[in-house]
N, C-alpha and C positions, 0 to 999 in steps of 0.2 A: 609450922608442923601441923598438918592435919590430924583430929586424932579419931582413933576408932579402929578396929579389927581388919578392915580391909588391908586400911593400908599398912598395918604394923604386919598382916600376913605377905603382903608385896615385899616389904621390906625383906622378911624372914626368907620369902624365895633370891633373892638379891643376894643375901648373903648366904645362903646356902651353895648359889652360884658360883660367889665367888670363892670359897672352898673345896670346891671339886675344881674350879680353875689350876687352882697352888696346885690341889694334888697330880693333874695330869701333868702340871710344869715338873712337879719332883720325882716322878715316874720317870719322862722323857728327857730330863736332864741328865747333868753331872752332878758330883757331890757338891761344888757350889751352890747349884741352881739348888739342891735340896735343902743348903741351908740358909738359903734366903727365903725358901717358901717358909722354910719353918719360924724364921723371925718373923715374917710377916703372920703369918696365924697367931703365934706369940702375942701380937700387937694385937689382935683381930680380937681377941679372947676377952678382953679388958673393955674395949671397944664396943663392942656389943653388951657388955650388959650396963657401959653406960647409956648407950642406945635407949635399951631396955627402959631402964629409969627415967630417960627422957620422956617414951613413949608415954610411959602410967602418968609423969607431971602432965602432958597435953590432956589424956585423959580428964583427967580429973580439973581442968581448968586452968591450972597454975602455972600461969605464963611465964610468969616472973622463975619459977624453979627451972622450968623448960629453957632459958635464957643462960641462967647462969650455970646448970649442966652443960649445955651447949658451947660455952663460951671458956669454962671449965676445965670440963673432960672429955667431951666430945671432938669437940677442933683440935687441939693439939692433936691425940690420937690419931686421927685422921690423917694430921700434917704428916705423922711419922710415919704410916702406911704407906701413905702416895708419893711421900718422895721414896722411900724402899724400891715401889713401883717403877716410877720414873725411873729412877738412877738404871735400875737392872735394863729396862727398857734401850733406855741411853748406852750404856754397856753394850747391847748386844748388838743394837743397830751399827754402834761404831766397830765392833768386834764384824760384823758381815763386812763392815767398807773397807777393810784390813785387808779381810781373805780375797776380795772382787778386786784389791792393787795388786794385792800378791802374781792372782789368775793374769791381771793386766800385765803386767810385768814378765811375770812370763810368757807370755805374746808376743810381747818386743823380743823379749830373748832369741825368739824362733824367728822372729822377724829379719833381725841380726844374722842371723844363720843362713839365711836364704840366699844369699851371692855366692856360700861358700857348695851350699847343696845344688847349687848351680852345673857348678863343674861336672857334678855325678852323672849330669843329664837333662835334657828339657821336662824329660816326663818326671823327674824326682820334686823339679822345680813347681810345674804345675801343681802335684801331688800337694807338698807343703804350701803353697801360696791357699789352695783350696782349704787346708785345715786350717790355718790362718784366717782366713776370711772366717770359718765358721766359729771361729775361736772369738771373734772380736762382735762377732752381732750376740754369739752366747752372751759375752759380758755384758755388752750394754744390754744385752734385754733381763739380764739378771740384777743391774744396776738401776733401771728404770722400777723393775718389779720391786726393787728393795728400798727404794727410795718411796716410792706410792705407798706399800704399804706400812711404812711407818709413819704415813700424814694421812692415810685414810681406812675408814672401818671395811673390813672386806666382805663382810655380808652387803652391807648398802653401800659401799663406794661412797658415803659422803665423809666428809671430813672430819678425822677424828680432835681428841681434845688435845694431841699436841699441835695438831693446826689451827685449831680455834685457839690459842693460847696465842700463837705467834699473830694471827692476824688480827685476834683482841688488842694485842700490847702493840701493833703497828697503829691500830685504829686510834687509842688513846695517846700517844704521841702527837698523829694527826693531832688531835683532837686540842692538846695542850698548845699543839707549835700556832694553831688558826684560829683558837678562843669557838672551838664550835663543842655541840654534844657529843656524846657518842652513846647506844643506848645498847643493851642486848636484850632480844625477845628469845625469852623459853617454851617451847610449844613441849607441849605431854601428850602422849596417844593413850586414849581412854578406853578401858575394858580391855585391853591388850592381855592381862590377865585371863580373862574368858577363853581366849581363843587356844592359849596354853595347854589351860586345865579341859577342856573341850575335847579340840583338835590335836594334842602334841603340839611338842617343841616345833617339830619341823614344820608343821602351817603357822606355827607363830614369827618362825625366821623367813617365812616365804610373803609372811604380812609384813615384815619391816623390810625386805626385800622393793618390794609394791610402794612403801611409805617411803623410800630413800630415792625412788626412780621419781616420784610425786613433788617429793620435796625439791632436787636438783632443776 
């Protein structure tokens, strides 16, 4: 934990972030979604002013207090937020793959139906065959879009932390089955801040934009 005003203010915008996140999810939801934001803020509330206390133990040197809030109050908390997170995530990803067989399926339906609309005439046939065909690239490119975007961040296109989870826990497998390492390098973009407070959000998102084409 680095300690010092800077970064405990990074932090504060982080988590300010992600409370207007919940709110626009509880806005644009259902009554579910509203009362999962609200557990999660719930969670978030406790969270944060263990934070807090964490922040003043760096401050002030005392590694040892920083450790065992950390270890404490802080992680668990944590655990509880981000699988809240996940789960709903998981939830909805599988709740799209639901509606995009439903859509599938009925495709086929009309699929099926097509020998019978037959009789009606060549041109009813072509008709259907055409909606047909645009029914089936709809889906798959609905399917491709929903699939991407739940493995990858959509402002940078690189890969989000449910895909680094999955190709971490492949890597270590690897790693146990061959007796090799396996390591992860964390890169941080510095003063990114600056450009926020400066510039606006929107040159900040146009810099990780530029950072995510760089990185790939």
């Amino acid at each position: 934990l680095e300690p010092g005003p800077e970064v405990l203010s990074r932090y504060d915008t982080a988590a300010a972030d992600l409370v207007l996140a919940l709110g626009s999810a509880s806005l644009a939801g259902n009554s579910y979604d509203r009362d999962v934001a609200d557990r999660i803020l719930s969670a978030h509330g406790p969270y944060l002013v263990a934070i807090k206390r964490m922040f003043a133990a760096g401050d002030r040197g005392d590694t040892a207090e920083v450790l065992r809030i950390d270890g404490a109050e802080v992680d668990p908390r944590f655990d509880v937020i981000e699988k809240a997170v996940d789960a709903e995530a998981a939830r909805h990803h599988a709740l799209a793959m639901e509606q995009m067989d439903e859509l599938r399926a009925r495709g086929a339906g009309i699929a099926r139906a097509t020998p019978m609309v037959f009789l009606a005439g060549l041109l009813a046939v072509g008709l259907f065959s055409g909606v047909l065909r645009k029914i089936r690239l709809q889906l798959d490119r609905q399917r491709v879009r929903a699939l991407h975007g739940s493995l990858y961040d959509a402002l940078t296109g690189l890969p989000n932390r449910a895909l680094l989870a999955d190709r971490f826990e492949q890597a270590l497998r690897t790693g146990r089955r061959d007796g090799s390492a396996t390591g992860l390098l964390l890169i941080d973009l510095d003063r990114f801040k600056e450009v926020n407070d400066t510039l606006g959000h929107q040159f900040g998102d146009r810099v990780l934009a530029q950072i995510g084409t760089r990185l790939a």
